[in-house]
C-alpha positions as CSV (number, residue, x, y, z in Angstrom):
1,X,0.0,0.0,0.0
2,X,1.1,3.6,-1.0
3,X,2.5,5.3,2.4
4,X,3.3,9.4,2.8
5,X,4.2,11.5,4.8
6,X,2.0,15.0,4.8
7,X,1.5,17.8,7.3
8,X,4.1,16.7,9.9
9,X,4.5,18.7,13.3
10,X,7.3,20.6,13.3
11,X,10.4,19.2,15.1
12,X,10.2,22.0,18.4
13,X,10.7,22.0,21.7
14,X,8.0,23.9,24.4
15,X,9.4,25.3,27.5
16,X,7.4,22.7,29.1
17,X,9.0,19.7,27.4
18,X,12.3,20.2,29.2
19,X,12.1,17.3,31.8
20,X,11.2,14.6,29.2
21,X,14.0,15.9,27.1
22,X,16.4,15.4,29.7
23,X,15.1,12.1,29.9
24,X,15.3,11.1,26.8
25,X,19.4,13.0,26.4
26,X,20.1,10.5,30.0
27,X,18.5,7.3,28.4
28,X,20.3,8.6,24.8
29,X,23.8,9.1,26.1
30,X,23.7,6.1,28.9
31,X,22.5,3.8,25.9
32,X,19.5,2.9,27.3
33,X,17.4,4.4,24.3
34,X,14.4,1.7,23.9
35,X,13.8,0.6,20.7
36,X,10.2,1.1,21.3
37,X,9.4,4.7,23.0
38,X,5.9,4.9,24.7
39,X,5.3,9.0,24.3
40,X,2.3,10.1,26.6
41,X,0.5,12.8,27.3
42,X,-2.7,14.7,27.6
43,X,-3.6,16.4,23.7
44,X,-2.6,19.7,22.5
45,X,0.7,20.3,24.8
46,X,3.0,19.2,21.6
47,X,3.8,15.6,21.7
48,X,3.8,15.5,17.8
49,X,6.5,18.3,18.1
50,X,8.4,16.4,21.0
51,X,8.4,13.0,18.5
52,X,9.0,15.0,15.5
53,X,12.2,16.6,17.8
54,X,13.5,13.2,18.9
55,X,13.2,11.6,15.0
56,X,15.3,14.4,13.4
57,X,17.3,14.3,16.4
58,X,18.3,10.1,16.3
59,X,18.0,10.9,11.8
60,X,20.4,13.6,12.1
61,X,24.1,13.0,10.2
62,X,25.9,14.8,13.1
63,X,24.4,12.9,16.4
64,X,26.7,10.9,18.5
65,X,26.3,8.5,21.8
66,X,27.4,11.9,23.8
67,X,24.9,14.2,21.5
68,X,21.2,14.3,21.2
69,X,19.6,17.4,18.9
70,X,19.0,17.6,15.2
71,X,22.3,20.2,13.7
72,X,19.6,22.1,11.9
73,X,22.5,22.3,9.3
74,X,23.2,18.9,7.7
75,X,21.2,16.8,4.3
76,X,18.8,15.3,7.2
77,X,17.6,17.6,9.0
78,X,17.2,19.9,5.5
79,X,15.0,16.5,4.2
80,X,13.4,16.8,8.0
81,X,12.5,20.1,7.5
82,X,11.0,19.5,4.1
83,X,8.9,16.6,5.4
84,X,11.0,14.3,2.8
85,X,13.0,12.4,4.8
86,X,12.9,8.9,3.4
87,X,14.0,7.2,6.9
88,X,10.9,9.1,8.6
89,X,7.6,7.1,8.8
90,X,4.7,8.9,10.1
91,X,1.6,6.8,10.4
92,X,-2.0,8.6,11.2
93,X,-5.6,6.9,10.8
94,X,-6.3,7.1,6.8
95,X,-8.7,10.1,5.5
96,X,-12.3,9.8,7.3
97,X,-11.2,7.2,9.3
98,X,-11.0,6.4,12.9
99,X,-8.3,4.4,13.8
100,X,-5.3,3.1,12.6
101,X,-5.4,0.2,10.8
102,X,-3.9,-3.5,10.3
103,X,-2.5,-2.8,7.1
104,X,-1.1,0.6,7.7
105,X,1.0,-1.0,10.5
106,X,2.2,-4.0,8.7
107,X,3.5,-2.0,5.9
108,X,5.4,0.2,8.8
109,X,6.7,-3.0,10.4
110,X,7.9,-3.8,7.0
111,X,9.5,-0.8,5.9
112,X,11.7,-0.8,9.4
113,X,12.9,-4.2,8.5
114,X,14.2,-2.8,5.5
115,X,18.1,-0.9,5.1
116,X,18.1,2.8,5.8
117,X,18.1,4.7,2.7
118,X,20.9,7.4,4.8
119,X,22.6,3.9,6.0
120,X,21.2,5.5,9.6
121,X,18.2,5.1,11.6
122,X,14.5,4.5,10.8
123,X,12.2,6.1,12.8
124,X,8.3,5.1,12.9
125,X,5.7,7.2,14.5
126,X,2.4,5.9,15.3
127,X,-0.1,8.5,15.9
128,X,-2.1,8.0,17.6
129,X,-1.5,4.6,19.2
130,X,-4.4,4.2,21.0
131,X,-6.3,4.0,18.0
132,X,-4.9,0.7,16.9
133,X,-7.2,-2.0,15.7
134,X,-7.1,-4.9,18.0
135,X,-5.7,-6.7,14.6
136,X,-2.8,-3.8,14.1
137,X,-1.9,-4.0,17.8
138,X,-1.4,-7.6,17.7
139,X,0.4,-7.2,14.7
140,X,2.9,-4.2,16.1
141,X,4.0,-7.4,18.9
142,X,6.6,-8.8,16.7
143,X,8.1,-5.5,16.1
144,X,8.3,-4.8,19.6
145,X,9.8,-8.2,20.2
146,X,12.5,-8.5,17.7
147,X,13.2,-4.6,16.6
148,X,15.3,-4.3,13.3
149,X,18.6,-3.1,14.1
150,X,19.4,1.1,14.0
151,X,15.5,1.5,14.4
152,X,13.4,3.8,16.5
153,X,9.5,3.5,17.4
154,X,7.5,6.4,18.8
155,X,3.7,5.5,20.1
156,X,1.9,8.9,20.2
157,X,-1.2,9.0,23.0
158,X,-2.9,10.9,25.3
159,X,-4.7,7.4,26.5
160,X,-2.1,4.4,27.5
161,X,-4.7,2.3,29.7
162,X,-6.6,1.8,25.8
163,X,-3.6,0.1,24.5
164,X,-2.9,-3.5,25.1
165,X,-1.5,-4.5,27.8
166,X,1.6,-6.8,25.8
167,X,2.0,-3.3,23.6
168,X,2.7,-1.1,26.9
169,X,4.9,-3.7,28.5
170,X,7.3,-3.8,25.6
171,X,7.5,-0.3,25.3
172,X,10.0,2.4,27.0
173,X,7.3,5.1,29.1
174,X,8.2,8.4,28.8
175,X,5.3,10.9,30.3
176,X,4.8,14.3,28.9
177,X,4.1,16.5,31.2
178,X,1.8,20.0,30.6
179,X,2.3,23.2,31.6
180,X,0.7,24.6,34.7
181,X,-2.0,27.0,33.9
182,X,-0.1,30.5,34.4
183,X,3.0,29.1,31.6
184,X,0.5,27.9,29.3
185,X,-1.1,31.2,29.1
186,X,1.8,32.8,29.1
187,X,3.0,31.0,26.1
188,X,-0.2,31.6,24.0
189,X,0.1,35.0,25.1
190,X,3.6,35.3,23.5
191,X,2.6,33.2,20.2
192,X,-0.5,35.5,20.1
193,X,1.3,38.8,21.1
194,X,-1.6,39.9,22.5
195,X,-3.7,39.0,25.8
196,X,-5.8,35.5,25.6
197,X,-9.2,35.3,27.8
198,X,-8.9,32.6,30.5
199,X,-12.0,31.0,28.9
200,X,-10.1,30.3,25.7
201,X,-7.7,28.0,27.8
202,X,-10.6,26.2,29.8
203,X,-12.1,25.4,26.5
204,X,-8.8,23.9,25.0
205,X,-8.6,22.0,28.7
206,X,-5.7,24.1,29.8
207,X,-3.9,22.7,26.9
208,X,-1.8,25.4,25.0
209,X,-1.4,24.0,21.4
210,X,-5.2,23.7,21.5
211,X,-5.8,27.0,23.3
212,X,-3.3,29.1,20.6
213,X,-5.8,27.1,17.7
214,X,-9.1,28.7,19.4
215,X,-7.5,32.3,20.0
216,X,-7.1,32.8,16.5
217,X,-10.5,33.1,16.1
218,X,-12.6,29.9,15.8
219,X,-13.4,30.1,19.5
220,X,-15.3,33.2,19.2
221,X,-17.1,32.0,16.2
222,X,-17.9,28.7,18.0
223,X,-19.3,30.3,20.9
224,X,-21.6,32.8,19.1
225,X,-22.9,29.9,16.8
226,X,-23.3,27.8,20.2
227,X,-25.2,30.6,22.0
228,X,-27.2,31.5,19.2
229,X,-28.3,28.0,18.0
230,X,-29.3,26.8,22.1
231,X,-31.0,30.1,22.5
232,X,-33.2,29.1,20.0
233,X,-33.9,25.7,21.0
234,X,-34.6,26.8,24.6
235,X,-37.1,29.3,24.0
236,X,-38.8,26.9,21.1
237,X,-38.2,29.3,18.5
238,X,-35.9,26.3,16.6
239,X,-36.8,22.9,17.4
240,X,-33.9,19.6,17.3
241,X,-34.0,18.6,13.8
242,X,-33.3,22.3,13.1
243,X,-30.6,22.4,15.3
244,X,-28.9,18.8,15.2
245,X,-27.7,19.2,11.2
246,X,-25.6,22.0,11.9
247,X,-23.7,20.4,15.0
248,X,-23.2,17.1,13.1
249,X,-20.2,19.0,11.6
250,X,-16.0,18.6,12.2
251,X,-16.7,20.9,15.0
252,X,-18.6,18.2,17.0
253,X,-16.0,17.6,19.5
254,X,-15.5,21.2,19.8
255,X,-19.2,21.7,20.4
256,X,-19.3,18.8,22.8
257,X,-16.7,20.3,25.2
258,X,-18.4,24.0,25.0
259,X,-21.7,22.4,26.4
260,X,-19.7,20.2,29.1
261,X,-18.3,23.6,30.2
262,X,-21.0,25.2,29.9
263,X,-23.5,22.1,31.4
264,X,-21.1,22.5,34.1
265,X,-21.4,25.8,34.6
266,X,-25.1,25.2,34.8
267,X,-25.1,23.0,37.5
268,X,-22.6,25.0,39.6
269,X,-24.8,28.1,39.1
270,X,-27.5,26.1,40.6
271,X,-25.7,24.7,43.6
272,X,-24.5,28.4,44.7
273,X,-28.1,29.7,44.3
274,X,-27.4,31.7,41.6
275,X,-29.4,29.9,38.5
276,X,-30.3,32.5,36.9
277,X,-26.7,32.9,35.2
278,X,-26.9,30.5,33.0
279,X,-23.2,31.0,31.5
280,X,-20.6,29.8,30.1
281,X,-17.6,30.2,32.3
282,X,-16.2,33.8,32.2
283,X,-18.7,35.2,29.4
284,X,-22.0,37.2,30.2
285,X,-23.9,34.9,28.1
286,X,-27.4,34.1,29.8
287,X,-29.3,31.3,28.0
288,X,-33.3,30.8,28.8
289,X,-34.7,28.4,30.7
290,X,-38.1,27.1,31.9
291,X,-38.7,28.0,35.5
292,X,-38.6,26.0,38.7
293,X,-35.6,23.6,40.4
294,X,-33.0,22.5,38.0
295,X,-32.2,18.8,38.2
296,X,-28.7,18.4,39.0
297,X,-28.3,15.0,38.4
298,X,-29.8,15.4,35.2
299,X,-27.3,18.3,34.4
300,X,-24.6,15.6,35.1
301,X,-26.1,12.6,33.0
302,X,-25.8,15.2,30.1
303,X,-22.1,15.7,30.4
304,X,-21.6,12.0,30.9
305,X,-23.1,11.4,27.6
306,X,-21.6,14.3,25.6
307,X,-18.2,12.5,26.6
308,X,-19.2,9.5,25.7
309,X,-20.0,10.8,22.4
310,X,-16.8,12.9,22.2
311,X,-15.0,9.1,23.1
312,X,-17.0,7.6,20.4
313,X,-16.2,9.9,17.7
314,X,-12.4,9.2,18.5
315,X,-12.8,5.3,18.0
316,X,-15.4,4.8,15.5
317,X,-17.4,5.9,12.6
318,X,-20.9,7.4,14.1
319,X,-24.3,8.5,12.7
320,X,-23.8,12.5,13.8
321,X,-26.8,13.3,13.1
322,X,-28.8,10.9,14.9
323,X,-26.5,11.0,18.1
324,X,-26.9,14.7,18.3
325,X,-30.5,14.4,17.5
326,X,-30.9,12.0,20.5
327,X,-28.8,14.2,22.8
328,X,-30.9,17.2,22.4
329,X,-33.9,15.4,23.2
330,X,-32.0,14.3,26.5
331,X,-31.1,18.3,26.6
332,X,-35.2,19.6,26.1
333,X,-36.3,16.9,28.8
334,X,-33.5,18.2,31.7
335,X,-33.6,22.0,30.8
336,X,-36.9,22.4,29.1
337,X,-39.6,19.6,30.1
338,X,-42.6,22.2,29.3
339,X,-40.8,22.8,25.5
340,X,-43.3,23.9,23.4
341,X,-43.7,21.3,20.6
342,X,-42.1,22.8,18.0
343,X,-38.9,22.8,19.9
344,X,-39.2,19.0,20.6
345,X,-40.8,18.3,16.8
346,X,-41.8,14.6,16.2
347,X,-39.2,12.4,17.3
């Protein structure tokens, strides 16, 4: 099968990467470098950057058992830097797919079996891991057992406990750690040249790759679209199969973490005796309601399922539509029992 490498994060350090550097320069210059680098860490604080470091580091003409960092300067790290490198593997899920599939690992396991094209290292990424078939995974376990020689594998994932157990075991762990709250903002801040609301942070779940993504602009949009569209629903003038086709969009998982936020919010509000403010954190944004007690539990059931559908659309293909239809309904009966019927529509 044709393999290639497109759209590769750029090989850069973040301040906040320094400790699992230092790991990785110990275990490099003590030769205790695994074959087989377990790389986790939650999403959007640069792990693709940190892998895409370490391969253009191990690829790079100049490194040496006392010296771990790409030159910059030499043929490699120019083929690095043009995302051409023919010793580089960079495996994602295919186009409008889920997860990562039994062929796309074989024909990685196969091309690190074969000689390096720079008579150096090959270096596989697996992005990310946890998104292995049960088939690919079990087919990774011979790799892991008996690594070609001069070769380097990188599993990418912000969930270890969903990979199998026999794929963790025979893998070196090296944790990512995030930056604290303060650093990450201060970072955006600095990328942004310009202040960043704390909201834009919470969103991105205090992760700064993420966060910088939503500054520039698509978190605004997203929360005006978000306010707009549930005003509607709430007061009846829009009912769900108005609303439901214009969620069921690549911004789903955004959406779903703006109403678990904002659910959140909800319920808080209500706890403190103040649910009347029903915002999202931060942002003077009051959505109607129907009057009397809120049910908290039922606040709570709704964010359990939004991340269940955030977790779905990371492992499989799903009917969008028709799981955001179903959630709203699960929305109108917590928040708006009384809904007038053309909010609720025929079901």
């Amino acid at each position: 099968m044709a393999e290639e490498v497109v759209s590769l994060p750029p090989p850069k350090l973040l301040p906040w990467h320094a400790a699992a550097v230092e790991q990785l320069r110990s275990a490099w210059i003590g030769g205790r470098l695994s074959h087989a680098l377990l790389m986790h860490g939650a999403d959007g604080i640069g792990k693709g950057c940190l892998a895409a470091w370490l391969a253009a580091a191990v690829l790079c003409d100049t490194r040496g058992p006392e010296r771990l960092g790409p030159c910059g300067e030499c043929a490699s790290c120019k083929l690095i830097e043009a995302q051409t490198h023919p010793d580089l593997i960079w495996v994602r899920p295919e186009e409008d797919k889920q997860q990562l599939s039994i062929d796309q690992v074989r024909a990685m396991c196969e091309r690190l079996t074969k000689t390096s094209y720079r008579q150096g290292y090959k270096v596989a990424v697996l992005e990310p891991a946890h998104q292995m078939t049960i088939a690919a995974a079990n087919s990774l376990l011979k790799t892991l057992e008996e690594p070609a020689p001069a070769s380097l594998l990188i599993l990418l994932t912000s969930q270890p406990s969903a990979l199998l157990p026999t794929v963790r075991s025979r893998c070196l762990k090296l944790s990512v750690v995030g930056p604290s709250l303060e650093q990450a903002r201060a970072w955006v801040e600095a990328e942004l040249g310009q202040p960043v609301s704390p909201d834009v942070l919470e969103f991105a779940g205090r992760a700064p790759l993420k966060a910088l993504e939503h500054a520039r602009g698509s978190f605004a949009k997203l929360h005006e679209d978000m306010h707009q569209s549930l005003s509607a629903l709430l007061s009846g003038k829009a009912d769900v199969t108005q609303v439901a086709p214009s969620w069921a969009d690549e911004q789903l998982p955004a959406r779903l973490m703006w109403l678990d936020l904002w659910l959140q919010s909800l319920a808080r509000g209500a706890l403190t005796g103040n649910a009347e403010l029903v915002t999202f954190p931060s942002r003077p944004v009051h959505l109607p309601r129907s009057a009397g007690t809120l049910n908290i539990s039922g606040i709570y059931q709704l964010v359990d399922r939004a991340r269940a559908l955030k977790a779905q659309l990371a492992r499989t293909a799903l009917q969008r539509e028709l799981a955001v239809t179903s959630w709203l309904y699960a929305l109108l009966d917590v928040l708006a029992p009384q809904a007038t019927p053309s909010a609720r529509s025929p079901r």
